[in-house]
py3Dmol code that shows the C-alpha trace and the ligand (Angstrom):
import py3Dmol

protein = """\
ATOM      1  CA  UNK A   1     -15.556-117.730 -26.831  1.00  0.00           C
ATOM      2  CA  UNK A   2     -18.028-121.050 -26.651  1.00  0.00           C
ATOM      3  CA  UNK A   3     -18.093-122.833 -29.926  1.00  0.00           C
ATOM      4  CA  UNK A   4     -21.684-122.892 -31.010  1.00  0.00           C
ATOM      5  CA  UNK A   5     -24.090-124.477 -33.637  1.00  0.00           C
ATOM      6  CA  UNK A   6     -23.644-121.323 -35.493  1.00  0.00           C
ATOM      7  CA  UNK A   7     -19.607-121.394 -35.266  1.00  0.00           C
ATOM      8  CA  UNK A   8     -19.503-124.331 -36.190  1.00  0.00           C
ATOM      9  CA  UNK A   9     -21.663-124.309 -39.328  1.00  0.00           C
ATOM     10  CA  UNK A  10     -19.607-121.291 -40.136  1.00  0.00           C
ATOM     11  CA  UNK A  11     -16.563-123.067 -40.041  1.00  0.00           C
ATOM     12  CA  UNK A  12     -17.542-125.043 -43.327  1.00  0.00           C
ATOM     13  CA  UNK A  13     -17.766-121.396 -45.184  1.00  0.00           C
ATOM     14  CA  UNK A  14     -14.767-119.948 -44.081  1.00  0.00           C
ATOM     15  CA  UNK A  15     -12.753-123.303 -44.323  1.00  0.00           C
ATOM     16  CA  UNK A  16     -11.366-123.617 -40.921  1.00  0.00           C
ATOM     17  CA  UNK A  17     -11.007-127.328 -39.893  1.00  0.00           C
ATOM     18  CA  UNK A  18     -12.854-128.938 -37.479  1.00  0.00           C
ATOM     19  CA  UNK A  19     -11.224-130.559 -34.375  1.00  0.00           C
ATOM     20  CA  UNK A  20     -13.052-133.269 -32.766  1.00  0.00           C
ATOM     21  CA  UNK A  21     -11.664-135.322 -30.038  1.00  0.00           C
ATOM     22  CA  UNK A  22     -13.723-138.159 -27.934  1.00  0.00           C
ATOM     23  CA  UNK A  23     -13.577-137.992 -23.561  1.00  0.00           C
ATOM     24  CA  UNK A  24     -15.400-140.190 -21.071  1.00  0.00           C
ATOM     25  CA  UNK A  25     -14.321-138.295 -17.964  1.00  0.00           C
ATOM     26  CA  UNK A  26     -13.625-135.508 -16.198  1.00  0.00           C
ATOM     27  CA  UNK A  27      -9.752-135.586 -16.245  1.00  0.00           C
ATOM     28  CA  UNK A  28      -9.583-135.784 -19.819  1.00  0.00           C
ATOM     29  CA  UNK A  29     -12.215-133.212 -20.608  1.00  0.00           C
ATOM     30  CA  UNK A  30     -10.891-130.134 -19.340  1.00  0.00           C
ATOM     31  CA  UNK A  31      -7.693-130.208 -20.987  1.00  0.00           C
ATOM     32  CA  UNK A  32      -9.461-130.249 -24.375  1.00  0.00           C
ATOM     33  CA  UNK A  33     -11.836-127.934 -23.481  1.00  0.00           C
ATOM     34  CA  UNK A  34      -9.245-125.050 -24.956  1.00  0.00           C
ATOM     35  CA  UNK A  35      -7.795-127.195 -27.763  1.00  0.00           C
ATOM     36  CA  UNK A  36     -11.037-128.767 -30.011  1.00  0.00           C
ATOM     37  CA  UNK A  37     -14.015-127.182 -31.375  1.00  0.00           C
ATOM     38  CA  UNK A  38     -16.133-130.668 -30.287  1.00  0.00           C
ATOM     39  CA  UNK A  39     -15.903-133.138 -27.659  1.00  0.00           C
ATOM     40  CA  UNK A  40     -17.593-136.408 -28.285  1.00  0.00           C
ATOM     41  CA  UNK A  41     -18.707-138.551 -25.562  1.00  0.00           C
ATOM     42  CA  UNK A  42     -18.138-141.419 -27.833  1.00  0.00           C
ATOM     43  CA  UNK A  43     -19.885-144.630 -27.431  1.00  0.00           C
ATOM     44  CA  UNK A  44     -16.621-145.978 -27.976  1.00  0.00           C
ATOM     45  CA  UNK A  45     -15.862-145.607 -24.383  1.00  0.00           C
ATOM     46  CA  UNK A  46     -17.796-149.002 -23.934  1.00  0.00           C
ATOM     47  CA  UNK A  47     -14.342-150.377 -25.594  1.00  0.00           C
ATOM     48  CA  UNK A  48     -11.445-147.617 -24.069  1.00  0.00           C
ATOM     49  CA  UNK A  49     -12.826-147.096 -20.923  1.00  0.00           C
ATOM     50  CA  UNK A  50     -15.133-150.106 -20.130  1.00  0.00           C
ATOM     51  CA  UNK A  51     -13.024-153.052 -21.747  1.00  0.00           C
ATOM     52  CA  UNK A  52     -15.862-154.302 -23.683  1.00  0.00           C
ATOM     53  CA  UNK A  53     -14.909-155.923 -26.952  1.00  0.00           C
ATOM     54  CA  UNK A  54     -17.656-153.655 -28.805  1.00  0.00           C
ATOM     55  CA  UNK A  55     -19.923-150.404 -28.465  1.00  0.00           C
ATOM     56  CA  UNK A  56     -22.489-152.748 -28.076  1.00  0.00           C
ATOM     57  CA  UNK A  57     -23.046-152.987 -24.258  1.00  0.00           C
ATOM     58  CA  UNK A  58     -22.932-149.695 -23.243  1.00  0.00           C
ATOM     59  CA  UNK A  59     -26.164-148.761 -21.804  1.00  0.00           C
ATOM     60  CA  UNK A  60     -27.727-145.392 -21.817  1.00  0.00           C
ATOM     61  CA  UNK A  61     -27.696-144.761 -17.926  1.00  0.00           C
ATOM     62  CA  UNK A  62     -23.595-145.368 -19.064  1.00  0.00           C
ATOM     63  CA  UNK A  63     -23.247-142.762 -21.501  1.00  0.00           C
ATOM     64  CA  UNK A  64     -25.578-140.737 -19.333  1.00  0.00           C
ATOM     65  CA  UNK A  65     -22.820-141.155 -15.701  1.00  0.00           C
ATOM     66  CA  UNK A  66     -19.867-140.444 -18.405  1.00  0.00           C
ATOM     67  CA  UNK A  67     -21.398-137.458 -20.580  1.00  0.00           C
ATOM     68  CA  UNK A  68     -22.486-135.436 -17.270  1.00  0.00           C
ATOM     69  CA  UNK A  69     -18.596-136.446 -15.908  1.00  0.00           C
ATOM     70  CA  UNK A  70     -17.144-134.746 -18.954  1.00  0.00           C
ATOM     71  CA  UNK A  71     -19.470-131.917 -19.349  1.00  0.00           C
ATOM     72  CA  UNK A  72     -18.971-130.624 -15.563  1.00  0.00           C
ATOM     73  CA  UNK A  73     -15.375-130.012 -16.983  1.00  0.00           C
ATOM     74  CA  UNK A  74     -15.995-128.419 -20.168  1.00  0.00           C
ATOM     75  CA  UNK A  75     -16.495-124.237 -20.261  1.00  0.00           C
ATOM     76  CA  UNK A  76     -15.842-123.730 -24.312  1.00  0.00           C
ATOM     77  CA  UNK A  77     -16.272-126.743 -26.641  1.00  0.00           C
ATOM     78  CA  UNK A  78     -19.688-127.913 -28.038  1.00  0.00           C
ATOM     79  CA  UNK A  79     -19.944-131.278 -26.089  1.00  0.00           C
ATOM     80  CA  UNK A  80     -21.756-134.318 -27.849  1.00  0.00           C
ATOM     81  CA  UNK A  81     -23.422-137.339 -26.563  1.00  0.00           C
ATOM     82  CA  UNK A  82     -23.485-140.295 -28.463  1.00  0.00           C
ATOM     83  CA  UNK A  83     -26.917-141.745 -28.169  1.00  0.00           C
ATOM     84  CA  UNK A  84     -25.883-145.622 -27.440  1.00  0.00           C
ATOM     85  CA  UNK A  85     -27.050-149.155 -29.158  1.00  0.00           C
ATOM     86  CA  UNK A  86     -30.821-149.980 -29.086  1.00  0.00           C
ATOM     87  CA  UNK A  87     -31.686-146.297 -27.147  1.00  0.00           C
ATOM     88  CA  UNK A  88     -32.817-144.636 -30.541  1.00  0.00           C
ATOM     89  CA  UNK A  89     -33.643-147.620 -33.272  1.00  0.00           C
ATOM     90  CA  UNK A  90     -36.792-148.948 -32.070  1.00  0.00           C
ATOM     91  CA  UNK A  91     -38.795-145.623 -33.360  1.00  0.00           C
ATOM     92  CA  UNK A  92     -39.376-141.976 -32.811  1.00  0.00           C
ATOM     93  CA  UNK A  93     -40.310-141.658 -29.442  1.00  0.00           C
ATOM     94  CA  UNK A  94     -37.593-143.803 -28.287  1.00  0.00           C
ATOM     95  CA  UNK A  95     -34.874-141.687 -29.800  1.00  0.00           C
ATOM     96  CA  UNK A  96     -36.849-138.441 -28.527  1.00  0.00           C
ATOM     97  CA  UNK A  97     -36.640-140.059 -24.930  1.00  0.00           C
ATOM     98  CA  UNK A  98     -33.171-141.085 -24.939  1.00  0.00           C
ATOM     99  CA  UNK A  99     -31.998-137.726 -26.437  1.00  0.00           C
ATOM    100  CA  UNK A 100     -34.062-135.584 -24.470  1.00  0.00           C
ATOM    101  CA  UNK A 101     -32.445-137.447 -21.018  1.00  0.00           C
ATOM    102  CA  UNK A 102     -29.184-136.929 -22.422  1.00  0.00           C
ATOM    103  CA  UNK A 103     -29.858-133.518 -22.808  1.00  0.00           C
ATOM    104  CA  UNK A 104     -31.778-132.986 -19.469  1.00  0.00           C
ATOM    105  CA  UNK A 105     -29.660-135.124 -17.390  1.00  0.00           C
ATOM    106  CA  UNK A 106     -25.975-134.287 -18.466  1.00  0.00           C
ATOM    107  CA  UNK A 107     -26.160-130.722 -20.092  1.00  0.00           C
ATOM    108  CA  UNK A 108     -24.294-131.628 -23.200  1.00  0.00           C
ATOM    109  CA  UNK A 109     -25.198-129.713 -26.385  1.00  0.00           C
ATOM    110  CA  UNK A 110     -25.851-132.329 -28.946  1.00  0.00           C
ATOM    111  CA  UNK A 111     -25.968-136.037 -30.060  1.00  0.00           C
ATOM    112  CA  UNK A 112     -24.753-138.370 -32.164  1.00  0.00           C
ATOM    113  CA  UNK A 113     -26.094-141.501 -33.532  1.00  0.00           C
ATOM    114  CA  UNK A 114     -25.167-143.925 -36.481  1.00  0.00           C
ATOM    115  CA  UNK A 115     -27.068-144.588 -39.755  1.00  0.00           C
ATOM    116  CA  UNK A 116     -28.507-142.653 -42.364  1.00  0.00           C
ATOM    117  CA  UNK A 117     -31.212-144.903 -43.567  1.00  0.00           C
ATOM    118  CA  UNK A 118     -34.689-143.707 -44.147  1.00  0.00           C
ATOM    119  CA  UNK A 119     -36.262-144.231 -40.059  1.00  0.00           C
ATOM    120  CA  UNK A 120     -32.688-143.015 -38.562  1.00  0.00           C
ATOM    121  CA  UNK A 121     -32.979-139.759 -41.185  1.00  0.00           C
ATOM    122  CA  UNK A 122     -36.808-139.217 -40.101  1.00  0.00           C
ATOM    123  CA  UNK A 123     -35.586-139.401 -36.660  1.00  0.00           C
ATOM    124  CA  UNK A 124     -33.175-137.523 -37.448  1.00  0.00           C
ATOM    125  CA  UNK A 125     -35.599-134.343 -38.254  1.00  0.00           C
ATOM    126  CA  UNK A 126     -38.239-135.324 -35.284  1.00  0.00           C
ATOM    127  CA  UNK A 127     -35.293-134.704 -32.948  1.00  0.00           C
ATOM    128  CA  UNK A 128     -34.202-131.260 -34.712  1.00  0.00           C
ATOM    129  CA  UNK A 129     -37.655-130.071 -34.752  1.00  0.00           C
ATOM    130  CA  UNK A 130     -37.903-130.047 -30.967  1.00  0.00           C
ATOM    131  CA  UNK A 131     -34.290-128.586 -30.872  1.00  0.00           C
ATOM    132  CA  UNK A 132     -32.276-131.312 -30.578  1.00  0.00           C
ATOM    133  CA  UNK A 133     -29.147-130.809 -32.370  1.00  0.00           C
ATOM    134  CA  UNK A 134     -27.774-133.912 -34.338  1.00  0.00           C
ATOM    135  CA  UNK A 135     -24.458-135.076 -35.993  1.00  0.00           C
ATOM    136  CA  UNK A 136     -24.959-137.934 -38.232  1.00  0.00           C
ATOM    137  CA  UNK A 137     -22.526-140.766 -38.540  1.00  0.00           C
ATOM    138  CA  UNK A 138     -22.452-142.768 -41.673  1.00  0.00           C
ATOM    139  CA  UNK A 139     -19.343-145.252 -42.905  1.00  0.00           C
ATOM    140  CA  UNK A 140     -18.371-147.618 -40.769  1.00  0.00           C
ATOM    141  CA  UNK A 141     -21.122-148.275 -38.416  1.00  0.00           C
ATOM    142  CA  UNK A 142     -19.479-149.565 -34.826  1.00  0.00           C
ATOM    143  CA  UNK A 143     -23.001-150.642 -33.763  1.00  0.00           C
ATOM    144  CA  UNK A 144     -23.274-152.767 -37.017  1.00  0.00           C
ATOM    145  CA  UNK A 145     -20.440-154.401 -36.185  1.00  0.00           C
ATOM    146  CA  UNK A 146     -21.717-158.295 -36.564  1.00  0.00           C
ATOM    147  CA  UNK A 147     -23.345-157.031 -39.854  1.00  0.00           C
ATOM    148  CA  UNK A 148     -20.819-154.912 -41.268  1.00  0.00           C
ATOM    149  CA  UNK A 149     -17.526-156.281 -39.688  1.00  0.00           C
ATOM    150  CA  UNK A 150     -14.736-153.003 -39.062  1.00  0.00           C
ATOM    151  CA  UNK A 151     -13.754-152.846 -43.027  1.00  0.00           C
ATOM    152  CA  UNK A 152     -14.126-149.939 -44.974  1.00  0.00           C
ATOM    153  CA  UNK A 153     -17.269-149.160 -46.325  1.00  0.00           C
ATOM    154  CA  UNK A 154     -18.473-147.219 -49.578  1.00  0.00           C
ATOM    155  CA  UNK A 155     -16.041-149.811 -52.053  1.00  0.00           C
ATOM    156  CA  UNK A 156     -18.720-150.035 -54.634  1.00  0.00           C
ATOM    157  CA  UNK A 157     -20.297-147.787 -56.757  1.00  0.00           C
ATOM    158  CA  UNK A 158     -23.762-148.656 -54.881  1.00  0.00           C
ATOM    159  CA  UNK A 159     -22.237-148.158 -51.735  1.00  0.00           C
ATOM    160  CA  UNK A 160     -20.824-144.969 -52.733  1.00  0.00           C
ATOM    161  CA  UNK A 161     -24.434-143.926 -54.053  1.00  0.00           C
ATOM    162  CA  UNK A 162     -25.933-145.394 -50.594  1.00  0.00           C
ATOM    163  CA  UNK A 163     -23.500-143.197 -48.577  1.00  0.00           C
ATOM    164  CA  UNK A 164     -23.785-140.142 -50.427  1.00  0.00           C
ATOM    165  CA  UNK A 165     -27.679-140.110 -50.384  1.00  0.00           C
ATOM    166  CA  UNK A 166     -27.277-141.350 -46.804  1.00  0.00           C
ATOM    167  CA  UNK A 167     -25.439-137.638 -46.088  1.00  0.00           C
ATOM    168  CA  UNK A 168     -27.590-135.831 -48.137  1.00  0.00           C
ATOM    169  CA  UNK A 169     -31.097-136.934 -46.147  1.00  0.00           C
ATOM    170  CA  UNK A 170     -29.207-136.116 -43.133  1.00  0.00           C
ATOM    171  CA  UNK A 171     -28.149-132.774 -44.040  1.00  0.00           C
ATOM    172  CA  UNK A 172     -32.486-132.340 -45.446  1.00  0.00           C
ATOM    173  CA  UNK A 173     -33.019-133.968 -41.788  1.00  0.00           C
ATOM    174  CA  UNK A 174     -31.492-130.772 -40.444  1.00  0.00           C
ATOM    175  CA  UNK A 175     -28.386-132.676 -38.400  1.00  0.00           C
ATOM    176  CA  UNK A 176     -25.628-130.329 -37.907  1.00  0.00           C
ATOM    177  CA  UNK A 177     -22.765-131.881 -39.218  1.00  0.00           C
ATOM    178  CA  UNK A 178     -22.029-135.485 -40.271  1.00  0.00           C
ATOM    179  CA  UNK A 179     -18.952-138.257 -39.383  1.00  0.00           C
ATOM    180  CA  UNK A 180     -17.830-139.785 -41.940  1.00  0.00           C
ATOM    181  CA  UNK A 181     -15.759-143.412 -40.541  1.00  0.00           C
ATOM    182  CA  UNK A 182     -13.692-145.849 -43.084  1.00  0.00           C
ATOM    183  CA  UNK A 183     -14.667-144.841 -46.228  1.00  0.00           C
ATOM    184  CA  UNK A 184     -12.635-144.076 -49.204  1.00  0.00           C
ATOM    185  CA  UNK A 185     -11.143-140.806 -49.647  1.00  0.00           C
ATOM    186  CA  UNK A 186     -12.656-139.674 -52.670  1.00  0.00           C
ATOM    187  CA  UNK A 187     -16.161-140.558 -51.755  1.00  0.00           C
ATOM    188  CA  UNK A 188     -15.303-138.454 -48.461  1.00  0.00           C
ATOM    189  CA  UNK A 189     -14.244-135.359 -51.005  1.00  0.00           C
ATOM    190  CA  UNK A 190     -17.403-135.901 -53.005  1.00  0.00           C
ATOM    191  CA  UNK A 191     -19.918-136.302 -49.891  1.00  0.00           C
ATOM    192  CA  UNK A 192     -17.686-133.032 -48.011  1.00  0.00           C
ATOM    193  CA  UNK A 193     -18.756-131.360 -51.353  1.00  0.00           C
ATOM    194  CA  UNK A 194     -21.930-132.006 -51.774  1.00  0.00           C
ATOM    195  CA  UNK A 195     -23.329-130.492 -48.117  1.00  0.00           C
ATOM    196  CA  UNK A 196     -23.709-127.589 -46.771  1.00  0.00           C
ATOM    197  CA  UNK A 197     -22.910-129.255 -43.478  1.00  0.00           C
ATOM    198  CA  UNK A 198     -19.608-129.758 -42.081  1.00  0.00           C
ATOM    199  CA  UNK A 199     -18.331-133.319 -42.498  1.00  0.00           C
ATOM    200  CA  UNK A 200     -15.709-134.950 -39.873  1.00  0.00           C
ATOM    201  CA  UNK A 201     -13.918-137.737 -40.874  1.00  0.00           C
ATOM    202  CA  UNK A 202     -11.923-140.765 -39.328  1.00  0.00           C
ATOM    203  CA  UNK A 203     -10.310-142.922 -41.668  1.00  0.00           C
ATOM    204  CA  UNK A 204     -11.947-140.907 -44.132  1.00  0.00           C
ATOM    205  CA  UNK A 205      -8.986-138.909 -45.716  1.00  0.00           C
ATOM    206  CA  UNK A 206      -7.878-135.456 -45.835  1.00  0.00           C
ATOM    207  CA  UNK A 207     -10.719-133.813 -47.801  1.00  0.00           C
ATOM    208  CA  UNK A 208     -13.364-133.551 -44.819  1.00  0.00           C
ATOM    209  CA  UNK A 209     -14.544-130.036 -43.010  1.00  0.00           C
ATOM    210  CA  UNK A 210     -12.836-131.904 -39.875  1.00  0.00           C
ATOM    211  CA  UNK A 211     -11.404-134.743 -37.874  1.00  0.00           C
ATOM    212  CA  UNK A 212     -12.104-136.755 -35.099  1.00  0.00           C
ATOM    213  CA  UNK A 213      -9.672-139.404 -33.180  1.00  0.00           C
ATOM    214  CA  UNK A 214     -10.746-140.951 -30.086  1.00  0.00           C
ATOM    215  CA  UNK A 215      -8.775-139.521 -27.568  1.00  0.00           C
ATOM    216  CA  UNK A 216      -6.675-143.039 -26.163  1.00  0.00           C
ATOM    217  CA  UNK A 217      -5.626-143.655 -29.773  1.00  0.00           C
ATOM    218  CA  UNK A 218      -3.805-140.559 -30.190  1.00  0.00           C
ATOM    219  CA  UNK A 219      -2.579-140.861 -27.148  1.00  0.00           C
ATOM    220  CA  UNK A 220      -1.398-144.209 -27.135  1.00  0.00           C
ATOM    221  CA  UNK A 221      -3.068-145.421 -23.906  1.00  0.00           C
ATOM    222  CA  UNK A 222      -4.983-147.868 -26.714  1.00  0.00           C
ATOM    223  CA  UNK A 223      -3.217-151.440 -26.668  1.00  0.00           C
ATOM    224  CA  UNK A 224      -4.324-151.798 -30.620  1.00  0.00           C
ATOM    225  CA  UNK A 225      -5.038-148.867 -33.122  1.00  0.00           C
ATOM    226  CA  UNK A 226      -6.632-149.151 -36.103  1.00  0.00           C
ATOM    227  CA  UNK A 227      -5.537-148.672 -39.250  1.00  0.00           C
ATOM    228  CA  UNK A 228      -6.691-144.986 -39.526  1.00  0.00           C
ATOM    229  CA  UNK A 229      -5.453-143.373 -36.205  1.00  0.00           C
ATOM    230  CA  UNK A 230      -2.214-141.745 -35.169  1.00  0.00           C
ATOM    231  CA  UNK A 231      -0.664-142.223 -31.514  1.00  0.00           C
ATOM    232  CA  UNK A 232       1.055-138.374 -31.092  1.00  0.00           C
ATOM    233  CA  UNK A 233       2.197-139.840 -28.061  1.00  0.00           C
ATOM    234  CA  UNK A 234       3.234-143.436 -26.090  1.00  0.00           C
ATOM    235  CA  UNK A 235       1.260-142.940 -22.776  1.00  0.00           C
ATOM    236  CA  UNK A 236       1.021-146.444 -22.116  1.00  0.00           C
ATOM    237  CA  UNK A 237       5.358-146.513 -22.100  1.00  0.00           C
ATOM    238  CA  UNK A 238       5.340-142.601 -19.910  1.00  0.00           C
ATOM    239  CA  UNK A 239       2.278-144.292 -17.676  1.00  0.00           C
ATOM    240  CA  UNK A 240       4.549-147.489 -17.159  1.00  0.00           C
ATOM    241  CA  UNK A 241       7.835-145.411 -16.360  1.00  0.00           C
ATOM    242  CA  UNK A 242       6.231-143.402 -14.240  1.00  0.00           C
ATOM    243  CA  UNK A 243       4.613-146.191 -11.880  1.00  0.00           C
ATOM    244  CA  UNK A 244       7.585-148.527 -12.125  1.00  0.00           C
ATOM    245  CA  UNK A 245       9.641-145.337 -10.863  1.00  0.00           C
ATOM    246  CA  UNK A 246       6.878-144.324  -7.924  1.00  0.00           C
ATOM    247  CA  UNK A 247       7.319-148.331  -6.716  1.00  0.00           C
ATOM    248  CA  UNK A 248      10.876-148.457  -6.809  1.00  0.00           C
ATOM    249  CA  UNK A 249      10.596-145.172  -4.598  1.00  0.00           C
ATOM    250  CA  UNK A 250       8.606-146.893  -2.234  1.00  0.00           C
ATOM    251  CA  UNK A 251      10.036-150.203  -1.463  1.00  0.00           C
ATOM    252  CA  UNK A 252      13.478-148.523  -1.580  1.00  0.00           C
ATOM    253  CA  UNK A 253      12.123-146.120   1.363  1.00  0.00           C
ATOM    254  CA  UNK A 254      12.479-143.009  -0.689  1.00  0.00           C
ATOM    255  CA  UNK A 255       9.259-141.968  -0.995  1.00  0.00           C
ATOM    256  CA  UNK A 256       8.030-140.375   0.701  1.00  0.00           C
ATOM    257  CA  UNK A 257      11.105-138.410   1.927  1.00  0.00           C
TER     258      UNK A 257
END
"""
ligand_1 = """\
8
KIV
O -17.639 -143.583 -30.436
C -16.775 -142.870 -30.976
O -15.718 -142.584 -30.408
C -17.062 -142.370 -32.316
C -15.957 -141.732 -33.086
C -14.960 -142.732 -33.497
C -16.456 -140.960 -34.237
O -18.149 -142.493 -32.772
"""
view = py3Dmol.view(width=600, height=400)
view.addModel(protein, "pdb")
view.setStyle({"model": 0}, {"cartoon": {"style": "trace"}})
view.addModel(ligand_1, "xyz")
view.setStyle({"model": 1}, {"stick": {}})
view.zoomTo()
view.show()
């Protein structure tokens, strides 16, 4: 069965865990499709699949080329687009634009985009009142990078408060669910708590309504993981064995037989 809005919001009540995992093609797509209740076309792709040294670059048109990739391999999950650097913080209509394209042009269900401060939560409900559905992502910030640096946010007491009423306006904004990146534990319990809206967390501790990974990290194809992720697996080493197997095939004249 599809995973919808409503599954997913259900989810929360009947506390089944989320699984989220990122994609930015159609080879990886289709063999999540079965496993996760979300794929995220992450804007972390910029850095995985683009070899940028932040989220920064990555244009729309970008996200736009990779979300329609991953989408025309995806049946089930509830696909989600995030909505990249400088497409939705200049105002209203310029988040409306970029999320309607995203919508129009690649098919993907929903959007994601960072911040939770008071323009990003009233664009936040402009998008959900034309039917846009939004996941919030508060924490660690990737496109605040040269403001914020990668450390863990929420530390202080204000920062706690910042973050918590940061979640709360999303959830009045009507997003659908909200990441929660680098932050400490408890604050995650205590925001996961306080909504009505599932919460997904990545370095956020056990006590979220879900989890996300991007997809090379727990696969180890990533040549450095952060402090948060798990590699399930050492693709880079299989990748390697594999290839230095297929050439020794060839320039010893065994393959192909
Ligand atoms: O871009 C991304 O992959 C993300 C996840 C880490 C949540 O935003």
């Amino acid at each position: 069965m599809s995973v919808t809005l409503a599954s997913l919001l259900k989810s929360k009540q009947e506390n089944r865990p989320l699984v989220v995992l990122t994609a930015w093609d159609y080879t990886l797509s289709p063999i999540l499709d079965d496993l996760v209740d979300i794929i995220l076309v992450g804007d972390s792709l910029a850095m995985v699949a683009l070899g940028h040294p932040t989220t920064l670059p990555i244009t729309l048109e970008q996200m736009i080329h990779h979300a329609s990739a991953v989408k025309r391999g995806v049946k089930r999950a509830f696909v989600v687009c995030d909505l990249p650097f400088l497409s939705y913080q200049e105002g209203i209509s310029a988040a409306i634009r970029s999320a309607g394209r995203v919508l129009k042009e690649t098919g993907v269900q929903g959007v994601k985009l960072e911040g939770g401060y008071p323009l990003i939560a009233e664009t936040v409900a402009n998008l959900t009142t034309i039917g846009i559905p939004v996941m919030g992502h508060i924490g660690l910030t990737p496109q605040s990078v040269h403001l914020l640096g990668y450390r863990q946010q929420g530390n202080t007491d204000a920062e706690a408060e910042r973050l918590l009423s940061e979640a709360l306006s999303l959830e009045q904004a009507g997003a659908f669910s909200v990441v929660l990146e680098h932050i400490p534990s408890h604050l995650a319990a205590t925001i996961t708590s306080s909504l009505s809206i599932p919460t997904i967390g990545i370095g956020a501790g056990p006590n979220c309504d879900g989890q996300v990974l991007v997809t090379a990290d727990l696969l180890g194809l990533s040549a450095k993981l952060p402090p948060f992720a798990k590699a399930y697996l050492n693709l880079r080493q299989v990748i390697s064995e594999a290839v230095q197997k297929y050439a020794d095939e060839v320039r010893d004249h065994q393959f192909p037989s």
